[in-house]
C-alpha positions in Angstrom: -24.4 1.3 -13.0 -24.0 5.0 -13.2 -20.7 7.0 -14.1 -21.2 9.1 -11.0 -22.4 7.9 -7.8 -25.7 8.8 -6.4 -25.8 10.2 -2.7 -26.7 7.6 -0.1 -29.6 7.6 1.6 -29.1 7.4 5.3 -26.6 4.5 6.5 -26.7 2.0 7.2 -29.7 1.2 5.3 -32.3 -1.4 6.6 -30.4 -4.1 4.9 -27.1 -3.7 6.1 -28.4 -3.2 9.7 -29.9 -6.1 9.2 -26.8 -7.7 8.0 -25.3 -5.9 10.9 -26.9 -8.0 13.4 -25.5 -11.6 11.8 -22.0 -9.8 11.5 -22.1 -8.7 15.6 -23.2 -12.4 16.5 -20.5 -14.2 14.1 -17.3 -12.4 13.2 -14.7 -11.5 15.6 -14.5 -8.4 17.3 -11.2 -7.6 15.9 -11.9 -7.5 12.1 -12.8 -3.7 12.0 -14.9 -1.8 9.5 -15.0 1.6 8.1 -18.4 1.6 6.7 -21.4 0.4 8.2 -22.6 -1.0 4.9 -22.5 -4.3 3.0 -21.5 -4.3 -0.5 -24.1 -6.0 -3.2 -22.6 -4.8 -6.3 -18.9 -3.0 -7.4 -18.0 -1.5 -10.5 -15.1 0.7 -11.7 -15.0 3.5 -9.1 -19.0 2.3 -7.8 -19.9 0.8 -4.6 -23.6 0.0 -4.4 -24.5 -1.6 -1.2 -27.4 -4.1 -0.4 -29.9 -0.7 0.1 -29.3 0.2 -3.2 -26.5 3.5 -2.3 -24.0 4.2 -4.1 -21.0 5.5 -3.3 -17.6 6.9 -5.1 -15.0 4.8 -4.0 -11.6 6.4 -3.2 -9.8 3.5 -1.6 -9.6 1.0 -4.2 -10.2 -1.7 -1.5 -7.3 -0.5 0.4 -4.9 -0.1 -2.8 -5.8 -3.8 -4.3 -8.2 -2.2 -7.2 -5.9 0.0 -8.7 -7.8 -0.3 -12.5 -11.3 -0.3 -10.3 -13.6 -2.8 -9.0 -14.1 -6.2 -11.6 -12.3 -4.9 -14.6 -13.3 -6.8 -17.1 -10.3 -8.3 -18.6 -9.5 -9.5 -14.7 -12.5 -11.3 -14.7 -12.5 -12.6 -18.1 -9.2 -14.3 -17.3 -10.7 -15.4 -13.6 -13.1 -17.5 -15.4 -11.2 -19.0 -18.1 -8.6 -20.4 -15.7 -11.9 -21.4 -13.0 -12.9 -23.5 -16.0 -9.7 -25.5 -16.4 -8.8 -26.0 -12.7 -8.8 -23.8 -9.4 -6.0 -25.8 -7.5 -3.3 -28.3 -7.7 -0.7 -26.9 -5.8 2.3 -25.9 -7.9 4.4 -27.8 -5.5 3.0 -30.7 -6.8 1.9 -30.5 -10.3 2.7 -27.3 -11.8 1.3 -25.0 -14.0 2.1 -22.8 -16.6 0.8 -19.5 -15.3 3.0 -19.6 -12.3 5.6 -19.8 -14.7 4.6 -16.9 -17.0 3.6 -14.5 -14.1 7.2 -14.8 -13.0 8.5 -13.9 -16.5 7.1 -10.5 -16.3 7.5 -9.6 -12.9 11.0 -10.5 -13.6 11.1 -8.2 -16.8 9.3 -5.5 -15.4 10.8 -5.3 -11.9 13.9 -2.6 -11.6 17.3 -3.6 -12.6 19.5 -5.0 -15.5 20.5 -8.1 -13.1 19.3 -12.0 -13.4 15.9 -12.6 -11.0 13.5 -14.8 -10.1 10.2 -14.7 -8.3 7.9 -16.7 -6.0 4.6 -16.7 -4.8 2.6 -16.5 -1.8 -1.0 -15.7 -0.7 -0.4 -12.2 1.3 1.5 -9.1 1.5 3.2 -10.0 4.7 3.9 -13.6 3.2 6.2 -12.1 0.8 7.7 -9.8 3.3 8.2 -12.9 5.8 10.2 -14.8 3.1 12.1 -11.9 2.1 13.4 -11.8 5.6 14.1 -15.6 5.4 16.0 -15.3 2.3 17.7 -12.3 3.6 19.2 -14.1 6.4 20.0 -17.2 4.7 22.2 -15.5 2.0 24.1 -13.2 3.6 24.2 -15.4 7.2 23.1 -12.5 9.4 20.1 -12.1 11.1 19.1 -8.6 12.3 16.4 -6.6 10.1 16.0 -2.9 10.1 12.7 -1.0 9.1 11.8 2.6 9.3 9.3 4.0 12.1 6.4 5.0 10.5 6.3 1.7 8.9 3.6 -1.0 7.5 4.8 -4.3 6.4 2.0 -6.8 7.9 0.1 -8.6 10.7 2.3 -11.4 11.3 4.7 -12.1 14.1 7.5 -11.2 12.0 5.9 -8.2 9.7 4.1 -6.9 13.2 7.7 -6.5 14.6 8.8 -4.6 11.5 5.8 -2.4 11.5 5.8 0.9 13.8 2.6 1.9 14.5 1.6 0.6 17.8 -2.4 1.0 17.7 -3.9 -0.7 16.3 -1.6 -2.9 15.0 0.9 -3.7 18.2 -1.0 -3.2 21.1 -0.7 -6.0 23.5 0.1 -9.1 21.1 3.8 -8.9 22.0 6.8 -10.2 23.1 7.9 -9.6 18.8 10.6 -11.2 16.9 13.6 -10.1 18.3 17.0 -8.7 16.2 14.2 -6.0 14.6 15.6 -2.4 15.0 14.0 1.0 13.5 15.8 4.1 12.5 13.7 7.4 11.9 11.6 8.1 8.7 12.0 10.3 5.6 9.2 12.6 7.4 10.0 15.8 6.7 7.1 17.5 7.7 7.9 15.9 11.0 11.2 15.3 10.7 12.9 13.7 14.2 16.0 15.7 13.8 14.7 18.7 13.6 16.2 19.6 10.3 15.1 20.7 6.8 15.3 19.5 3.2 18.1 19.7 1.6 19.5 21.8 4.0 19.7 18.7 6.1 21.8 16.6 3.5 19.4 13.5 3.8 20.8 13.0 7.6 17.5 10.8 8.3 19.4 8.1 4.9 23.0 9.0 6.8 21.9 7.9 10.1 21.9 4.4 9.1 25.8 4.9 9.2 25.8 6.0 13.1 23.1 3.2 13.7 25.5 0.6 12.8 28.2 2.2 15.1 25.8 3.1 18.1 23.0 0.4 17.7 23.9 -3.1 15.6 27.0 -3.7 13.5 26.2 -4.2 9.9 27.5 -7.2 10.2 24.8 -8.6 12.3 22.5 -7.4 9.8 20.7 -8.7 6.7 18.2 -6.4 5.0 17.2 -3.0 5.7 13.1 -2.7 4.3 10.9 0.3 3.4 8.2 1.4 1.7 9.0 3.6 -1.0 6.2 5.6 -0.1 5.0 4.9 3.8 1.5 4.2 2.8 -0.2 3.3 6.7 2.3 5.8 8.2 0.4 9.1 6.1 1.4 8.4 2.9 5.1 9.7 3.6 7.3 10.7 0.8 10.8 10.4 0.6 13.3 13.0 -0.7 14.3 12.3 -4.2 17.4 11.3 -3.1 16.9 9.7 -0.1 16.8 5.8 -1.5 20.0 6.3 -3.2 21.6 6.9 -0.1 20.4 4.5 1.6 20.9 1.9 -0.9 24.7 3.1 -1.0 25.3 2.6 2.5 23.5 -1.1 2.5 25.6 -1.7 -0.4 28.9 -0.6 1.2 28.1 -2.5 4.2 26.7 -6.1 2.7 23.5 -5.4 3.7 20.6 -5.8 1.5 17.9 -3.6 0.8 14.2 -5.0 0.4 11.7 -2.6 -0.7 7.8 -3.2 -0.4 5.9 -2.2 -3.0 2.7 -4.2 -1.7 0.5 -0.8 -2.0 2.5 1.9 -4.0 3.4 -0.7 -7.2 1.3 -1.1 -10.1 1.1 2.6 -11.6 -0.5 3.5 -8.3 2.2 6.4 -8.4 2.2 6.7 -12.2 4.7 4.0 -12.6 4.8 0.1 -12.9 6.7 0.5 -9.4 7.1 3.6 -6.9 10.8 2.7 -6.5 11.3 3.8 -10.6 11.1 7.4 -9.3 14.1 7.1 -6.7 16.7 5.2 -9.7 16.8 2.0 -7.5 17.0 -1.6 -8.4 16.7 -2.8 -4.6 17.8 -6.3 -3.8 14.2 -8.0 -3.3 10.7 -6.6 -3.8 7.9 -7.6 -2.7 3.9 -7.2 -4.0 0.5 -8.0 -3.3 -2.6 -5.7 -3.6 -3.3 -5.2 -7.4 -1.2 -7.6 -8.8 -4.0 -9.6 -9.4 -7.0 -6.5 -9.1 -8.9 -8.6 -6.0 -7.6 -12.0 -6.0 -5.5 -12.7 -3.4 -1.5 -13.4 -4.4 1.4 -11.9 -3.5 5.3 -12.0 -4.9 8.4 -11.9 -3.9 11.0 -11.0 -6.8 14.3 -10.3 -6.6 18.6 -11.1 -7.4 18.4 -14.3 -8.5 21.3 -15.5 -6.2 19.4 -14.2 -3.5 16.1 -15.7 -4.4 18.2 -18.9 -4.7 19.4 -19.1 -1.3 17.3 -21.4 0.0 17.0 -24.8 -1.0 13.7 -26.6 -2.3 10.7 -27.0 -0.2 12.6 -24.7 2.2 10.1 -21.7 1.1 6.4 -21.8 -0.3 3.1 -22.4 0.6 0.0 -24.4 -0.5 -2.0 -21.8 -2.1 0.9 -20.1 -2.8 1.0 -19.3 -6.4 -2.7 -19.9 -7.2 -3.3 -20.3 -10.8 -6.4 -17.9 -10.5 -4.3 -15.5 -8.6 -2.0 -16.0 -11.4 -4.3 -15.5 -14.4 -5.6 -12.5 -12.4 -2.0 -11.0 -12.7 -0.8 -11.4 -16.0 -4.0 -10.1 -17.0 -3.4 -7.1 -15.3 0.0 -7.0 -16.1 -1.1 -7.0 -19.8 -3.8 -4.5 -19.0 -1.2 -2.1 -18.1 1.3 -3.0 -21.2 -1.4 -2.6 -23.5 -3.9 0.1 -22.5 -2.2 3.7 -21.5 -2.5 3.2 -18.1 0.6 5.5 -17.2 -1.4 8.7 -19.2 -4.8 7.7 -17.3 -2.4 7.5 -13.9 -0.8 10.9 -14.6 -4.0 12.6 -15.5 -5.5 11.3 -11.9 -2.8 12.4 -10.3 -2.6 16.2 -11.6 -6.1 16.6 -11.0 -5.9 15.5 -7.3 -3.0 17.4 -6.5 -4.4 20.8 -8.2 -7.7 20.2 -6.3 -5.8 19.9 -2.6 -3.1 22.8 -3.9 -6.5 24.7 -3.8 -7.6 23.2 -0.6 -4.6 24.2 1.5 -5.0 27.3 0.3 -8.2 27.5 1.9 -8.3 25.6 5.2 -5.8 26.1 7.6 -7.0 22.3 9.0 -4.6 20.8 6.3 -0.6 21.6 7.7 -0.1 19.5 4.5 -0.7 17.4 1.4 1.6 15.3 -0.4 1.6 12.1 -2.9 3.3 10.6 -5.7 1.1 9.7 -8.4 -2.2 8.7 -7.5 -1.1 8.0 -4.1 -2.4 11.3 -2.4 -2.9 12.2 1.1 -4.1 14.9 3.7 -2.3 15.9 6.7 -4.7 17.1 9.4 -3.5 19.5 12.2 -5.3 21.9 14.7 -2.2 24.4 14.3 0.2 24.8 11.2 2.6 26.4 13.9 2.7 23.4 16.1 1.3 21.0 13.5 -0.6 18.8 16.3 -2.4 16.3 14.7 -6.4 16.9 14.1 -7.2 13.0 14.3 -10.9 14.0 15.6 -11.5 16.3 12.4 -10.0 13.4 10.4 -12.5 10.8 11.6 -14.8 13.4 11.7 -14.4 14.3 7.8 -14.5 11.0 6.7 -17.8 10.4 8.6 -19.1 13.2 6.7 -17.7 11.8 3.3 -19.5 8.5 3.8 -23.0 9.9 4.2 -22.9 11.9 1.5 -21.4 9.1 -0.9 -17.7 9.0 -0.6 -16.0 5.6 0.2 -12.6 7.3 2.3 -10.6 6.2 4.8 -7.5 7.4 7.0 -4.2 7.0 7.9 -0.8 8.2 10.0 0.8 7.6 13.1 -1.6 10.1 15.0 -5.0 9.1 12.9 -4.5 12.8 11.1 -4.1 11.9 7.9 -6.9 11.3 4.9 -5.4 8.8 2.0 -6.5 8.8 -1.0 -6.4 5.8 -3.0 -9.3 6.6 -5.9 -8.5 3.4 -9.2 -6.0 5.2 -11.4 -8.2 5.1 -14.6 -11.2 6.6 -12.5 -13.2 9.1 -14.8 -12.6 12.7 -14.5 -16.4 13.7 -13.5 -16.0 10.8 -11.1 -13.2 12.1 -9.7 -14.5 15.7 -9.4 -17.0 14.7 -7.4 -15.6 12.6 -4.9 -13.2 16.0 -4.2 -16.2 17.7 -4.1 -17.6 15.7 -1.1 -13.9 15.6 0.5 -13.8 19.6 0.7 -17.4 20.5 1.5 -16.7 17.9 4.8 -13.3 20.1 5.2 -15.1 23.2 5.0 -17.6 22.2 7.1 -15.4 20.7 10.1 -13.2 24.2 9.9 -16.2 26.3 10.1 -17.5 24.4 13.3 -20.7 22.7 12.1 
């Protein structure tokens, strides 16, 4: 495997179209792909399909591979725990790994309070039993999430999410008692204002949503993302958690935050909500926990996490002990190696390369990140700032035939996230920016 991706020949290859044909006759229409290429081999920050391309990847498998594809000390501990045993259920016999995951996550999570964790198999499992326990402690039953949001597929996270397309679009009636107040967007901001000029009025609205919308004492948990990840990548004012969290806390309501893409040094610490001076009420993960093996967690107060009474939340696969060896060896991955200087590094290369790229192409109204959670904002006009979603999917196009594994993102398709592993190698890295702006400079200059 090289250290820097070769350019592709032209995709798909023969043996993905191939491939292709078997996928069109089997798989349902509604799993979508970005690439029209099958994967035979992943390493680090490498994608080498079954034609023998290779490709930079700068999506991390959406956020799951934060250390890169198959790190070695993930799959080390994968097949050391395949050889004991690869299920019991921990509902019935339990195992120790369960048990030892939790420790950390307890340790490492924000906040000098008593916690306790539990596992599930997905993202929007955790989020689902956050909202359970949520309402089964405090007794209330309406949620609130932010527009702009991700939190899931399933009835419940669906109803909490914002964007429409893809993710809404004719699979309603949703869960009912789910309300949204407006997003820390400021470079879209729905009130019109400007930070700090605006004294965080998006965080203070919650106050006027409880008098004009639902009382707070109908409600349970507000959630967010620390940093919108499917929304654009939206960053919140420094500020803007702690006033949040402040009017929750006035008003018995608790906050959840969901760290299922932005934990895990993807924004140069263990978790994005270390940047804001939170210890939120519940958090919930998935992604690279466990660097490709599916498990999520749900960790939080320990009073709340003890609402509910046993067998009243779980799963069968919940917990897996691969899943779990998976994440304490990741977890110990990023206690032992510097991790945080490998992050930081990533990051201040990225965001020197699109200072430089703004200055250049009047296609990108903005860029913004935390840590190595990067993203492009696409727009036909910096004046008007309408969204350039046809030079976004036109970019990205251009990225993948020339060797660059990218995807996008946004509420209007405008935006290009980057999500290139942490510890990805600064030549590497270099060259996948290289591919991003000669596609920019190319869709500005009309060709």
């Amino acid at each position: 495997m090289t250290d820097q991706a070769k350019g592709p020949a032209a995709i798909p290859g023969p043996n993905s179209q191939e491939l292709m044909k078997i996928r069109d006759q089997h798989i349902a229409r509604g799993i979508s792909y970005v690439m029209p290429v099958f994967v035979k081999e992943a390493k680090g920050a490498v994608i080498t399909d079954v034609d023998g391309n290779e490709f930079i990847d700068f999506t991390s498998g959406i956020g799951v591979s934060n250390l890169g594809n198959n790190y070695p000390a993930v799959v080390e501990a994968i097949k050391k725990q395949a050889d004991q045993y690869l299920h019991t259920c921990f509902m019935v016999t339990m195992y120790e790994p369960y048990l030892r995951l939790a420790e950390k996550l307890n340790r490492l999570t924000p906040g000098d309070f008593k916690k306790k964790s539990a596992f599930f198999n997905s993202g929007a499992e955790a989020v689902e039993n956050a909202v359970k326990l949520s309402r089964r402690y405090t007794k209330k039953t309406a949620m609130i999430s932010l527009e702009c949001a991700f939190h899931g597929r399933t009835l419940m996270t669906m109803s909490l999410t914002s964007k429409v397309r893809p993710y809404k679009y004719g699979f309603g009636p949703f869960a009912p008692e789910v309300y949204k107040i407006p997003s820390p967007y400021c470079y879209r901001c729905r009130f019109g204002m400007t930070y700090p000029s605006c004294d965080l009025h998006c965080a203070r609205y919650l106050e006027q949503f409880f008098a004009v919308e639902c009382t707070a004492d109908s409600v349970a948990a507000v959630i967010a993302e620390p940093v919108q990840g499917e929304g654009g990548f939206i960053v919140p004012p420094q500020d803007y958690f702690k006033v949040l969290h402040e009017i929750c806390k006035k008003n018995d309501v608790l906050l959840i935050i969901d760290e299922i893409q932005s934990g895990f040094y993807r924004t140069g610490r263990t978790f994005a909500s270390e940047h804001y001076g939170i210890a939120p009420d519940l958090i919930t993960m998935a992604k690279s926990l466990a660097g490709g093996v599916p498990i999520s967690a749900l960790t939080g107060r320990a009073e709340v996490m003890d609402a509910a009474g046993p067998g009243e939340i779980g799963g069968t696969y919940g917990g897996n002990p691969v899943g779990c060896a998976a994440g304490l060896a990741v977890l110990e991955t990023l206690e032992k190696e510097d991790i945080a200087a490998q992050a930081k590094k990533t990051a201040e290369l990225t965001a020197a390369r699109l200072d430089e790229m703004a200055e250049k192409y009047a296609l990108i109204g903005e860029h913004r990140g935390l840590g190595a959670m990067r993203a492009i904002e696409l727009v036909k006009d910096r004046t008007t700032k309408e969204p350039a979603a046809d030079a976004a999917k036109a970019i990205v196009k251009r990225c993948h035939e020339r060797g660059l594994v990218i995807i996008t993102a946004g509420i209007f398709g405008n935006v290009i996230r980057l999500l290139m592993p942490v510890n990805i190698t600064a030549d590497q890295l270099n060259r996948g920016l290289d591919i991003l702006e000669d596609a920019i400079a190319e869709e500005q200059g009309g060709k």
